[in-house]
C-alpha positions as CSV (number, residue, x, y, z in Angstrom):
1,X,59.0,109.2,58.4
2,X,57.3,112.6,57.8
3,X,59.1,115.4,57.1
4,X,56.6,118.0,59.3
5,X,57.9,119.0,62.5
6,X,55.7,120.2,65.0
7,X,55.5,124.4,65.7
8,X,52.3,124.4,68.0
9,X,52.7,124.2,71.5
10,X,49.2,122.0,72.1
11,X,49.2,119.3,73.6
12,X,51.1,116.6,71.9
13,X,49.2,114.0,70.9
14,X,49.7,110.2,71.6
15,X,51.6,108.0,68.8
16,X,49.9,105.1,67.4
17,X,50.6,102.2,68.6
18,X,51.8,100.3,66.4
19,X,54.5,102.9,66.3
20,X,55.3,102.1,70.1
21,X,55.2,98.4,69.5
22,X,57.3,98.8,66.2
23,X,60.0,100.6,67.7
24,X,60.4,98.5,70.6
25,X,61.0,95.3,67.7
26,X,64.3,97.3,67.0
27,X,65.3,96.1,70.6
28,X,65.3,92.4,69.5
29,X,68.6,93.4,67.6
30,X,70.3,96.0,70.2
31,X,69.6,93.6,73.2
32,X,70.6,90.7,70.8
33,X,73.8,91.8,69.4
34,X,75.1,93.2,72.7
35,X,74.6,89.7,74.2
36,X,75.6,87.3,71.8
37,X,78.7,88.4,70.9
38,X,80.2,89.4,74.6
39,X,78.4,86.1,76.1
40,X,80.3,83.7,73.4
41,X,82.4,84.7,71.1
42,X,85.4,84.8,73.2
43,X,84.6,81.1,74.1
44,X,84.2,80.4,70.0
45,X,87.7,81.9,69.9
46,X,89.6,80.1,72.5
47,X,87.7,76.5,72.7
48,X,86.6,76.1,69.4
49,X,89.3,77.7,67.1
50,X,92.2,77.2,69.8
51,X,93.4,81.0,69.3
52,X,95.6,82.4,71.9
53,X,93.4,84.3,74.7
54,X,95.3,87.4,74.4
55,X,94.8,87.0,70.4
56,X,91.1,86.2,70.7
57,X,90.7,89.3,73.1
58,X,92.4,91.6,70.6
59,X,90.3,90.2,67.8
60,X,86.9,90.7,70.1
61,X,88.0,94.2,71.5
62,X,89.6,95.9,68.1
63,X,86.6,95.8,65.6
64,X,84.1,97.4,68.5
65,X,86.5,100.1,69.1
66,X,85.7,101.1,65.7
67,X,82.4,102.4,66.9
68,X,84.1,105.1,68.8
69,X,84.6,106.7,65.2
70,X,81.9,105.4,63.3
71,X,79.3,105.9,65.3
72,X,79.7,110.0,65.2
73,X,80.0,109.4,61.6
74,X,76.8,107.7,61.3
75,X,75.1,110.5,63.4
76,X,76.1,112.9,61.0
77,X,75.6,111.4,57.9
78,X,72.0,110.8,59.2
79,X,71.5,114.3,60.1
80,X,72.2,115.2,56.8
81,X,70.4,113.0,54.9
82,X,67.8,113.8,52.5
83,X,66.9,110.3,51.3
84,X,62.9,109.3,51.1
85,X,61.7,108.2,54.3
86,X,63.3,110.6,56.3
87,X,66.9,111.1,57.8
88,X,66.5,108.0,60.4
89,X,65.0,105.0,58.4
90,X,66.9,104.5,55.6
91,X,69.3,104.0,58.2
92,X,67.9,101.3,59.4
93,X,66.9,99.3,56.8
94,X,70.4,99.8,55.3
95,X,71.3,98.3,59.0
96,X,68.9,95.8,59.1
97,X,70.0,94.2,55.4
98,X,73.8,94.1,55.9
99,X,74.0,92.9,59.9
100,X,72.1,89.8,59.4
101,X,74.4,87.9,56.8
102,X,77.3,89.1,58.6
103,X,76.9,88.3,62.0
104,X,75.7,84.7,60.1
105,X,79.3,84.8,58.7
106,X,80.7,85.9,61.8
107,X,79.8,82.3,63.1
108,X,80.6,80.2,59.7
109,X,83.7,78.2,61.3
110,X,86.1,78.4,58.3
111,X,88.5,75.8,58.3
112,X,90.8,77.9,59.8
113,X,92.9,77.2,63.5
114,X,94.6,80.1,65.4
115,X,95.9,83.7,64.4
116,X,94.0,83.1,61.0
117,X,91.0,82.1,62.4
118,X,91.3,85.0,64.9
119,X,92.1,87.4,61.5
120,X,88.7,86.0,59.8
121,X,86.6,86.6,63.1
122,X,88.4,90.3,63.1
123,X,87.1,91.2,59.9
124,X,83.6,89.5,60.1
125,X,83.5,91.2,63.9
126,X,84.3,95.0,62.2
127,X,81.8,94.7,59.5
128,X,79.4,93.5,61.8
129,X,79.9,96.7,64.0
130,X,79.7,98.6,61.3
131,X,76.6,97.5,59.9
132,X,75.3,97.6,63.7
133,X,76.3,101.3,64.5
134,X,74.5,102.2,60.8
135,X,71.0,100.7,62.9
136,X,71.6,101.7,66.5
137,X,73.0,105.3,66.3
138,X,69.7,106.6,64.3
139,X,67.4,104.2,66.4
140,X,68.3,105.2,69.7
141,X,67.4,108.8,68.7
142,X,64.4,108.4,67.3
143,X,62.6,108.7,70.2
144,X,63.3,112.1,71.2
145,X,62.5,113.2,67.8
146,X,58.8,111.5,67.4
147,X,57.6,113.4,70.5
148,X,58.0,116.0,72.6
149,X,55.7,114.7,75.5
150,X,57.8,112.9,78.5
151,X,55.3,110.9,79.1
152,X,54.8,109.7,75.5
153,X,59.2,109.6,75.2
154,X,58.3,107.3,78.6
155,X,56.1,104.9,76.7
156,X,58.1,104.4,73.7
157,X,61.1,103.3,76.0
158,X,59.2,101.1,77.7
159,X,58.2,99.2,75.2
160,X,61.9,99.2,73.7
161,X,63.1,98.1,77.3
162,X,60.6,95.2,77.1
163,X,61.5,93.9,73.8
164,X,65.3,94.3,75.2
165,X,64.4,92.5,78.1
166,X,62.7,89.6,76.0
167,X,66.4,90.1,73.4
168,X,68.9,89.5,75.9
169,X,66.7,86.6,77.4
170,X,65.6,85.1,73.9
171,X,69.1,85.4,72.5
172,X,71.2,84.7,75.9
173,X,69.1,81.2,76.6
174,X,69.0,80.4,72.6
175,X,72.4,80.7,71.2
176,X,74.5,78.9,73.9
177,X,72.4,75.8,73.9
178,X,72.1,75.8,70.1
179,X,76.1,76.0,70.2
180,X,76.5,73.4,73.0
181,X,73.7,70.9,71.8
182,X,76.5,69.1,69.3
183,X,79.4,69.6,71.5
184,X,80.8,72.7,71.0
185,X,81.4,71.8,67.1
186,X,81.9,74.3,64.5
187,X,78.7,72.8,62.7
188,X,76.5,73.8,66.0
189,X,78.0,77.1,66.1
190,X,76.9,77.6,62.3
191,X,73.6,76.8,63.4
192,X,73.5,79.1,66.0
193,X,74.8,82.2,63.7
194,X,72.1,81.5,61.4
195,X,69.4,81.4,63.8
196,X,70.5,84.3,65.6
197,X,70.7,86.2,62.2
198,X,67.4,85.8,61.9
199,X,66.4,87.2,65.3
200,X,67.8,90.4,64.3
201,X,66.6,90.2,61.0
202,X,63.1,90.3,62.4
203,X,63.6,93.0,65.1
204,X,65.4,95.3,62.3
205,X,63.1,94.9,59.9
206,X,59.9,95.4,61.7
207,X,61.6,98.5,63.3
208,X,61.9,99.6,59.6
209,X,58.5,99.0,58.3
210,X,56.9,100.4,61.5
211,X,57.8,103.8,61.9
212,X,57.0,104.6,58.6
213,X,53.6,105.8,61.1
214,X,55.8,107.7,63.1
215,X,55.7,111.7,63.1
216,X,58.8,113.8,63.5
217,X,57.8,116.6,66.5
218,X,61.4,117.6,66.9
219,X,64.6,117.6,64.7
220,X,67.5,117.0,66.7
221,X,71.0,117.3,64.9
222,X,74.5,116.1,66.0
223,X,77.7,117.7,66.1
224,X,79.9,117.4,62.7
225,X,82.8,116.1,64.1
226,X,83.5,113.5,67.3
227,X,85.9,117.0,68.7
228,X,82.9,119.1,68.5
229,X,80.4,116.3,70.0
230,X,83.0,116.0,73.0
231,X,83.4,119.5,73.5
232,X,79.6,119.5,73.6
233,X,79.5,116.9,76.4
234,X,82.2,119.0,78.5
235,X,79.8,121.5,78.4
236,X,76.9,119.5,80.2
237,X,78.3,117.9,83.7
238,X,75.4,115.5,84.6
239,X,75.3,114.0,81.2
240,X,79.6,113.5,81.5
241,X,78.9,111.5,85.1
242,X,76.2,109.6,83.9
243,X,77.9,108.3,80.9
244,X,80.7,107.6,82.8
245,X,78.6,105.8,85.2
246,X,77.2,103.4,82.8
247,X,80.2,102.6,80.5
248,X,81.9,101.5,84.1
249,X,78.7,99.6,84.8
250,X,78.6,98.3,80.8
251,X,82.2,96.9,81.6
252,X,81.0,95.2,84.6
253,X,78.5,93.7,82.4
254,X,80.5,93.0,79.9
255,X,83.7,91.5,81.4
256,X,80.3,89.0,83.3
257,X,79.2,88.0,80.0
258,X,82.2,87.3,78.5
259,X,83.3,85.1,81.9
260,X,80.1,83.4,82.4
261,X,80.5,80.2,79.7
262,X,83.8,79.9,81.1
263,X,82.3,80.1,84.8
264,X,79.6,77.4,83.4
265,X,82.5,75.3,82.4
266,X,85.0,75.2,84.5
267,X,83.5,76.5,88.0
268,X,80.3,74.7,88.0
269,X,82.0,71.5,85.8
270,X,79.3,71.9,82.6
271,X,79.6,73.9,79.7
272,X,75.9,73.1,79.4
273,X,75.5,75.1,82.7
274,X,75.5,78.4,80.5
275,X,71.5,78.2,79.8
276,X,70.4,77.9,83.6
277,X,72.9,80.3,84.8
278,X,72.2,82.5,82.2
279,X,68.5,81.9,82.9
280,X,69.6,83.6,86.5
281,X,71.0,86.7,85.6
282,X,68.7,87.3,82.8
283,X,65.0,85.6,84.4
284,X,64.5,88.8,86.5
285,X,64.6,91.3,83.7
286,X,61.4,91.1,82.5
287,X,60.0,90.3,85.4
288,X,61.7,92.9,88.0
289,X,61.9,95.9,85.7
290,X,58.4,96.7,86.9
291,X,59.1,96.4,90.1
292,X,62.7,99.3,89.5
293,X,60.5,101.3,87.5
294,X,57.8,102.0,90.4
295,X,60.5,102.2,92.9
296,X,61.9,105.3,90.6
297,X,58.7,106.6,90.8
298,X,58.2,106.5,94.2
299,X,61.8,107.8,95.5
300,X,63.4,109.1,92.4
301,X,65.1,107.5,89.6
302,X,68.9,108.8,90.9
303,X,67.5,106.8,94.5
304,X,66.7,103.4,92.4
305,X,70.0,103.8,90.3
306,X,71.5,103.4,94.1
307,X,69.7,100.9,95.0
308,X,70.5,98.8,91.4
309,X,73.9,99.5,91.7
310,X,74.6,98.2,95.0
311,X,72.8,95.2,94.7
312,X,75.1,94.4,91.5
313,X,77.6,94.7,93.9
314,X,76.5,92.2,96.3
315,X,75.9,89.9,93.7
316,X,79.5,90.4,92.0
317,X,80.8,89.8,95.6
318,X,78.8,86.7,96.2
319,X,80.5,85.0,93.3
320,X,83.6,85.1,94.4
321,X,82.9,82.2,96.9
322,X,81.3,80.1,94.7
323,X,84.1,77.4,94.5
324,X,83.8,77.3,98.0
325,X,80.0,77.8,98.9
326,X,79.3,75.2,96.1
327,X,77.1,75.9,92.9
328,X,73.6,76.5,94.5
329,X,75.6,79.9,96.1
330,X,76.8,80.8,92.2
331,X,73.2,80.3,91.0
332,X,71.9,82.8,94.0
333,X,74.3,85.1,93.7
334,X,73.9,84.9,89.6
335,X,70.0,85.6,90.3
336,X,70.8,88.9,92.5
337,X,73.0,90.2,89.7
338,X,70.0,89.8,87.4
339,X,67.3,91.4,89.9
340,X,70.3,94.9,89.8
341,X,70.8,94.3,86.1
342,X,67.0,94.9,84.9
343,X,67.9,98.3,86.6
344,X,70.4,99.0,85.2
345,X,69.1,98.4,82.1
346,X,66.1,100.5,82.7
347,X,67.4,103.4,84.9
348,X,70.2,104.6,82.8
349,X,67.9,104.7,79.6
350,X,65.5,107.0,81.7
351,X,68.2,109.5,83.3
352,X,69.7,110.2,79.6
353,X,66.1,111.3,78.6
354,X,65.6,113.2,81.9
355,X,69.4,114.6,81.3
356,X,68.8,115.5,77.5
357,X,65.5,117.2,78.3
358,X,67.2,119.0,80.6
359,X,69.6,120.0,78.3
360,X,67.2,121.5,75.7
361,X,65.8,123.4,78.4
362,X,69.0,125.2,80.0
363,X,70.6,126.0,76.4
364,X,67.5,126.1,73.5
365,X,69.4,123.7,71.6
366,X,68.3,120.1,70.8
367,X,71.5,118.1,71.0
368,X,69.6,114.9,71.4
369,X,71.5,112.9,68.3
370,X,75.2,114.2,69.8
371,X,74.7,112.6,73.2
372,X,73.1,109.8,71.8
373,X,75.8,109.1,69.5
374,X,78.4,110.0,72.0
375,X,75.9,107.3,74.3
376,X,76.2,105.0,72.1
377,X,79.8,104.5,71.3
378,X,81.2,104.4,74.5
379,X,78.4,101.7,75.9
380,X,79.4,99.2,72.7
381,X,83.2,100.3,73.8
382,X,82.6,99.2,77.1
383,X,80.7,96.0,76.2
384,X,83.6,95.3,74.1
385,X,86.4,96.2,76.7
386,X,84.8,93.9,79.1
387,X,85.6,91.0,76.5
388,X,88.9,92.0,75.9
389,X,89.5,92.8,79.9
390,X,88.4,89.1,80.7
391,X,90.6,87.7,78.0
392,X,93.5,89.4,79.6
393,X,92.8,87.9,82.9
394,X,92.8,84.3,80.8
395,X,96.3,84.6,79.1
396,X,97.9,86.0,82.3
397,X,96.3,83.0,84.7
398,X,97.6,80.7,81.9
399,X,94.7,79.7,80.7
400,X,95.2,77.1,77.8
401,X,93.2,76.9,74.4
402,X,92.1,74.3,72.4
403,X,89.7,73.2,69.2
404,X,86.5,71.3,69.4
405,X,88.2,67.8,69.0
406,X,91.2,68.6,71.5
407,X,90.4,69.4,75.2
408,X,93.0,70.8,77.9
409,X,93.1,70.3,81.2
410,X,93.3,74.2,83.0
411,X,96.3,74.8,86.0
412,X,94.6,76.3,89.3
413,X,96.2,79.7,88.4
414,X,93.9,79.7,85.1
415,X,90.9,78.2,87.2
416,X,91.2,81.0,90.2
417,X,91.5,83.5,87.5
418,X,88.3,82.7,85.8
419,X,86.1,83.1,89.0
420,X,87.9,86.3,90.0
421,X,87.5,87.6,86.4
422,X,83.3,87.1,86.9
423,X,83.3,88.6,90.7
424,X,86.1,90.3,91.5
425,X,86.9,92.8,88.8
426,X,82.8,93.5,87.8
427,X,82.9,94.3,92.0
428,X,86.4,96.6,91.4
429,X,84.2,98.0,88.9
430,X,80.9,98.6,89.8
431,X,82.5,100.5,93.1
432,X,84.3,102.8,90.8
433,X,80.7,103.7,89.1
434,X,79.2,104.6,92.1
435,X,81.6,107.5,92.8
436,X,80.7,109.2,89.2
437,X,76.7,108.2,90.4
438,X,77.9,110.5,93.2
439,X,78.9,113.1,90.9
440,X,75.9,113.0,89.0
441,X,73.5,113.8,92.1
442,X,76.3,116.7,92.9
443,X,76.1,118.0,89.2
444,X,72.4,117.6,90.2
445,X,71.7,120.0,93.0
446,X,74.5,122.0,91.0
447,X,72.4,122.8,88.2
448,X,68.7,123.3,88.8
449,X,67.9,123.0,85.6
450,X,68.8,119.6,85.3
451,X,66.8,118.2,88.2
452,X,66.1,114.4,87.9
């Protein structure tokens, strides 16, 4: 990446687009690792290596906690850095040769049963994090840093939301039907690591080699410490409610993605049901973000974020009379949740650019790598909470493990708990999110100077 920042206040001119593409490829491994993981690794825990629910939701939640600390830490060591190619894409390629063989790892099935299997997934899980945060944090501020144009920042997004649309549906549809095609052995898992190691191999790489093209119009720098990035945040009130807003809605998510193999299996009677209903929450990504992002340009992206939101609702609600209404009203009510969630993927992304500019223009600072980073950490917390939140609901509904070769039947405490898990508390949830979307359009009218 060039070192030359910009001074002239001409117009700034378009990035090549091969830069555009490039940077979306980093999306195959954002959108792939925040799907894999929450969509099956609580299943690998507690169906294949028959460890405890409670244990496997401690070992899923615990190593992604870490990126609460290491995620500022990676901000700043990359706004320090003086290496060749710039302080971003070292970072990246560092990121993009360590995440692949450990998330390949991550997947290996030792011959292990239980706590120790749960203690090898642990450690895999935290270096995997690790090596994650080292991509993401410097990747997700590139773009405010390779242009100072909205409209360009608006074209590099959207081709990052595309290739995360095309992630979570490539990834999401791939990896459980790999896993499931030999029966939920620890031999199909292997196979499914390896292939998904590659997918981020490719999207990480080619992130890498790409914006080698890219110019550096702006250098934004974060705080030193996580204390002085919070106290930063404190200081800008939109950017507080709309972080809150998401990680509530990242929960949601996340406690959904976590739930839905279960759902498949024990709701709908197939854990080969994963890939269609999957299919359904995932289908309309790509093909109604469109559709969300001309709605925000018609009536306002805060309007559309509305609109998203309570349609996840709906959808959450729906679910919790699938056992009664039958499968065809899970797979419809799956589908809405899907239509809200390409918002929700999209909106969010464009308010934090909206917010940040805004931030730049009511202080003079460029504090684009602090709220990132800040960004970030607590969306891969939430993510990870959501795991560990539907794990709790497991082990107090007395849900039972097992291992590949030894299957349980579930009591109708454990059953009941599983659908409420995927409706009721992503509905508890998503309610609480609108409030602090209420908050942001107060903070709004508030503070002119932060006008969506």
């Amino acid at each position: 990446m060039s070192a030359d920042v910009r001074t002239d206040r001409g117009p700034a001119p378009q990035l090549p687009r091969r830069v555009r593409i490039g940077y979306g490829l980093g999306s195959l491994c954002t959108g792939t690792f925040a799907t894999v993981p929450g969509l099956i690794l609580l299943y690998y825990l507690t169906n294949v290596l028959a460890v405890p629910a409670a244990v496997a939701g401690a070992a899923v939640f615990l190593p992604k906690a870490w990126d609460v600390l290491i995620n500022p830490l990676v901000g700043a060591l990359s706004d320090r850095s003086r290496l060749r190619g710039g302080p971003r894409r070292p970072f990246l390629l560092i990121g993009a040769c360590t995440l692949p063989p450990f998330f390949a790892l991550l997947f290996a099935a030792p011959p292990l049963r239980g706590a120790a299997a749960a203690g090898y997934v642990a450690v895999l899980f935290l270096l995997a994090a690790t090596a994650y945060a080292v991509f993401q944090v410097p990747y997700v501020t590139m773009p405010a840093e390779m242009t100072q144009d909205p409209a360009e920042r608006g074209r590099v997004l959207a081709w990052r939301v595309a290739f995360l649309g095309v992630a979570i549906l490539l990834s999401g549809a791939l990896a459980p039907a790999i896993a499931h095609a030999d029966g939920d052995t620890p031999a199909s898992y292997r196979q499914m690591g390896i292939a998904v190691a590659v997918l981020l191999a490719l999207g990480m790489s080619g992130a890498w080699f790409t914006t080698r093209w890219a110019p550096m119009a702006a250098r934004s720098e974060a705080e030193p410490s996580l204390r002085a990035q919070l106290v930063a945040a404190r200081s800008n009130r939109p950017f507080l409610f709309l972080a809150g807003m998401w990680s509530l809605q990242a929960l949601a998510i996340g406690v959904m993605l976590a739930g839905v193999q279960y759902f498949a299996t024990y709701t709908l009677g197939s854990a080969n049901a994963v890939t269609p209903l999957f299919a359904c929450m995932i289908g309309p990504l790509v093909l109604c973000m469109p559709l969300w992002n001309r709605l925000a340009r018609l009536r306002g992206t805060t309007y559309a974020q509305w609109c998203a939101s309570l349609l996840y609702l709906a959808g959450a609600v729906g679910l919790a009379f699938t056992r009664q209404g039958g499968p065809a009203l899970g797979y419809a009510a799956v589908a809405v949740v899907g239509i809200a969630y390409a918002g929700l993927q999209l909106l969010p992304l464009t308010m934090l650019a909206d917010t940040l500019a805004a931030d730049v223009a009511r202080t003079g600072r460029r504090r684009a790598a602090t709220f990132t980073g800040l960004w970030t950490a607590a969306e891969t917390l939430a993510f990870a909470l959501g795991a560990g939140a539907f794990a709790l609901v497991l082990a107090v509904t007395g849900f039972r493990s097992s291992d590949a070769d030894h299957r349980v039947d579930q009591p109708d405490m454990a059953l009941a708990g599983i659908t409420a898990g995927m409706s009721v508390l992503p509905a508890v949830l998503a309610v609480a999110s609108l409030w602090l979307l209420h908050r942001y359009s107060d903070s709004l009218t508030e503070e002119p100077a932060h006008a969506d």
